[in-house]
N, C-alpha and C positions, 0 to 999 in steps of 0.2 A: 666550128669545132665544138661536140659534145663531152664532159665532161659525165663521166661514171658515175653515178649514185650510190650510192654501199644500199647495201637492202635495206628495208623497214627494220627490220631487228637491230641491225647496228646503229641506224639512227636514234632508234628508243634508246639503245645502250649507252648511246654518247651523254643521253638524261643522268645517269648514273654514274657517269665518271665528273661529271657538274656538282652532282649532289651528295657525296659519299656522305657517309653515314658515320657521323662526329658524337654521337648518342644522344643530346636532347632533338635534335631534329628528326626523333623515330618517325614519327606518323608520314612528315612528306616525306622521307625515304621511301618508308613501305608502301606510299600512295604508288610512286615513280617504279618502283620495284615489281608490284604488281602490275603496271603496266607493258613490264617486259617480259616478264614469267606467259603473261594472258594471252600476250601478241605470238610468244613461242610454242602455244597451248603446253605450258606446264604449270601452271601456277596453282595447282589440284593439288602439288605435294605440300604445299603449306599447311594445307588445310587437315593432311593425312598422318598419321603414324605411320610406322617404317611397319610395313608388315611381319608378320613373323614366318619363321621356318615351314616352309611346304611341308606337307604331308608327304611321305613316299608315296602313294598312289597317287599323285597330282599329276594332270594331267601335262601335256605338251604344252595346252594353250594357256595354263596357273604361270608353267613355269616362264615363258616369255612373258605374260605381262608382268609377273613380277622383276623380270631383266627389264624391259620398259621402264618398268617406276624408277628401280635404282638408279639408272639410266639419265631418264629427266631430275630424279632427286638430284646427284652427279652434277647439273648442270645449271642448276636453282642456288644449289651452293655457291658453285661458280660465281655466278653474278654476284649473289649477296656477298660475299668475302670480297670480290676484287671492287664492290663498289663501298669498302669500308674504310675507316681510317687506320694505318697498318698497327697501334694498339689493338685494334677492338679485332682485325684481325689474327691477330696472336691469342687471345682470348676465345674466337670460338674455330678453327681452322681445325681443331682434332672432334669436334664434333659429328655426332651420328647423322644426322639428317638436318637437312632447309628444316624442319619444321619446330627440331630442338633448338636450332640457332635463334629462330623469331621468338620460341618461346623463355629463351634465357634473356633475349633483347628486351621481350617486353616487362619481364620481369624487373631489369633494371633500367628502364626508362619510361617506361609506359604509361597509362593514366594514374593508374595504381598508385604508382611508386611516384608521379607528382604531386598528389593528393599527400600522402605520406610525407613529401620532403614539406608543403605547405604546411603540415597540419604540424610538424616538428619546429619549423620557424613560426610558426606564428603562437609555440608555447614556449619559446628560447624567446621571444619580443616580449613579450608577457612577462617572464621571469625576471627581462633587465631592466623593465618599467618598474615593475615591484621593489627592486635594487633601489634603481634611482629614487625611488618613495621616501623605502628607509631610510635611503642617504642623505634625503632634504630634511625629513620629520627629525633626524639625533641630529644635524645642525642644527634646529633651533633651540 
């Protein structure tokens, strides 16, 4: 007796229902994520801005691939939203494009903003050592 395989792509996807995306865990989100965007050849719209309005003499072949994009943009979302924690879903779910959503994510989680939250703790540690200083020096 053979037992059905779900296709490659829903395997990868099952990565992403293991790994939702809780906000400090961005990068292996987006490792895993990438993975699925790549294997569906979409993972282009990350990379992209949402194109702007056709010109009226655009041709036949503008106007389909731009239905294409929005298309796979459409389905980039998809994954990223259903493999997030339903917070961080409520937060980017009205969003324009996959590419705004990674760029508001990385925004607040990213190296940037880790760098940021260290270099803020490690001038709050600073300041209560300082404390404790004065606090031992006027006991004596």
């Amino acid at each position: 007796m053979s037992t059905k395989q779900p296709p490659p792509s829903n395997i990868l996807a099952s990565i992403l229902d293991h790994n939702r995306l809780t906000g400090p865990n961005l990068s292996d989100w987006l490792r895993n994520l990438k993975l699925v965007l790549n294997l569906e050849h979409i993972g282009y719209v990350l990379d992209s801005n949402v194109p702007g309005p056709l010109p009226p003499e655009a041709t036949q072949e503008e106007h389909e691939t731009l239905d294409k994009w929005k298309e796979h943009d459409m389905r980039a979302k998809c994954y990223m939203l259903a493999s997030m924690s339903n917070e961080l879903q409520k937060q980017h779910e009205n969003m324009q494009s996959a590419s705004e959503i990674l760029l508001h994510l990385q925004e607040l989680y990213g190296e940037h903003s880790r760098n940021a939250r260290y270099e803020i703790s490690r001038q709050l540690f600073r300041m209560r050592m300082s404390e404790g200083m004065l606090g031992i020096m006027s006991t004596r």
